[in-house]
C-alpha beads as a LAMMPS data file, in Angstrom:
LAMMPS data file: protein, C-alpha beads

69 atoms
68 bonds

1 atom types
1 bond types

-500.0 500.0 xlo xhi
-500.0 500.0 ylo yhi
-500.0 500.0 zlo zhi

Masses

1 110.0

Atoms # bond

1 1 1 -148.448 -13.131 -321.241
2 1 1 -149.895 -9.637 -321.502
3 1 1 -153.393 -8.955 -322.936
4 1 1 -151.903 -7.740 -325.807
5 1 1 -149.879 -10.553 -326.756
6 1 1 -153.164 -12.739 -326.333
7 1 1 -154.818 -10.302 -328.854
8 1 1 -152.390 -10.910 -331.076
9 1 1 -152.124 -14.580 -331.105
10 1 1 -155.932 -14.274 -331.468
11 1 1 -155.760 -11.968 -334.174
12 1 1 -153.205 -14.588 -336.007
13 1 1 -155.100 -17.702 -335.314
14 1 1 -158.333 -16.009 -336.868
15 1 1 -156.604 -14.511 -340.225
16 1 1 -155.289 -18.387 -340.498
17 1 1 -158.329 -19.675 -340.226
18 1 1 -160.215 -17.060 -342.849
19 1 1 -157.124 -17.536 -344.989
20 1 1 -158.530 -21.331 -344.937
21 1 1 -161.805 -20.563 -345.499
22 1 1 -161.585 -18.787 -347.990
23 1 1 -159.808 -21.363 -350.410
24 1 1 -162.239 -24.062 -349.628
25 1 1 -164.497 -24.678 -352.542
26 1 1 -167.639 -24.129 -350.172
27 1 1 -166.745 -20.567 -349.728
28 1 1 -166.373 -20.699 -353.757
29 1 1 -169.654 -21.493 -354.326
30 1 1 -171.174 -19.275 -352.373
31 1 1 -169.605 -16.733 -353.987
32 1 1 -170.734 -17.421 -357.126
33 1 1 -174.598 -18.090 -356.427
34 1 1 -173.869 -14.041 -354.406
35 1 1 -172.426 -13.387 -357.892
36 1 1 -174.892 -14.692 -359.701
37 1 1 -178.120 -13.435 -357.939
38 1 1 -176.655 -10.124 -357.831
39 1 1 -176.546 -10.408 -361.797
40 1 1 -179.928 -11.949 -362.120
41 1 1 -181.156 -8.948 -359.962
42 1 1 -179.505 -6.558 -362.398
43 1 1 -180.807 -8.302 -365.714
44 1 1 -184.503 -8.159 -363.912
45 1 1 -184.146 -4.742 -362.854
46 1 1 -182.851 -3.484 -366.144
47 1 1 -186.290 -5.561 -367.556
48 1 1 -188.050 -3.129 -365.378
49 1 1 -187.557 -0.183 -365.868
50 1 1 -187.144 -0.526 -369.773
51 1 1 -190.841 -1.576 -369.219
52 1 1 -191.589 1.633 -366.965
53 1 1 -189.972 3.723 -369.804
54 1 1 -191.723 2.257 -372.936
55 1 1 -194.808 2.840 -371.052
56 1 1 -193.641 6.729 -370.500
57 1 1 -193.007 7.021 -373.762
58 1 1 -196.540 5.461 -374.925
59 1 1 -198.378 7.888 -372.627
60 1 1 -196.308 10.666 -374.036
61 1 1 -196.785 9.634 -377.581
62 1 1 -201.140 9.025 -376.905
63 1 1 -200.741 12.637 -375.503
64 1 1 -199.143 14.642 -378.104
65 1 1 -201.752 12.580 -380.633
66 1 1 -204.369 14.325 -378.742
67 1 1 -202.710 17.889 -378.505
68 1 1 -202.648 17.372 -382.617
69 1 1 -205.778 16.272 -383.379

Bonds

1 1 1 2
2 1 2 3
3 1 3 4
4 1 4 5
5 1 5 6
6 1 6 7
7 1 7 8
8 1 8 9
9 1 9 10
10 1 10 11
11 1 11 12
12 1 12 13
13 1 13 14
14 1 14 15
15 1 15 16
16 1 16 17
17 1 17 18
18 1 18 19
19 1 19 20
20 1 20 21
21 1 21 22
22 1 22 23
23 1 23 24
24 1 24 25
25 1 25 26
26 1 26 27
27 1 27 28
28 1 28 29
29 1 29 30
30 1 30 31
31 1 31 32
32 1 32 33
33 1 33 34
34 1 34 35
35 1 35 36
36 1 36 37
37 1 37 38
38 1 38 39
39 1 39 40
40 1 40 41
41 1 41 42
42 1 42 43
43 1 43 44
44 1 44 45
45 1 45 46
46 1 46 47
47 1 47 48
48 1 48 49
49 1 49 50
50 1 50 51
51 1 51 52
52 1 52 53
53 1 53 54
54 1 54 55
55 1 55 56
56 1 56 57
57 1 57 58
58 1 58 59
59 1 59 60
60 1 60 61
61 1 61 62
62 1 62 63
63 1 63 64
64 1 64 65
65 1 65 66
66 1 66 67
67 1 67 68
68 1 68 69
C-alpha cells in the first residue's frame, strides 16, 4: 500500500471516530457548560461596563455642576 493510501485510511478512521464523538452525550455536555460560560461571561461583562459608564456619566454630570455654579 502506498503512503497515500495509508493517509487516507487514516484520515477515514479518524472522521469515524469524531463523527462518534461527537454524538455522545459527553461531548454534549461539554458543549453546553462552553455555551454557557461563554454567556455568563457576556452577562458579567455587559454588568461591567454599564457600571464603568454610569460612573462616566456621574463624573460628567459632578463636572458640568461645577462649570455652572
Amino acid at each position: 500500500m502506498t503512503d497515500g493510501g495509508k493517509k487516507f485510511l487514516w484520515g477515514i478512521a479518524v472522521g469515524v471516530a469524531a463523527a462518534a464523538f461527537l454524538k455522545t452525550d459527553t461531548f454534549r455536555k461539554g458543549c453546553a457548560k462552553v455555551i454557557a460560560g461563554g454567556l455568563q461571561l457576556k452577562d458579567d461583562a455587559k454588568e461591567y461596563f454599564e457600571t464603568i459608564k454610569e460612573d462616566a456619566e456621574d463624573i460628567k454630570a459632578e463636572q458640568d455642576s461645577k462649570a455652572n455654579s
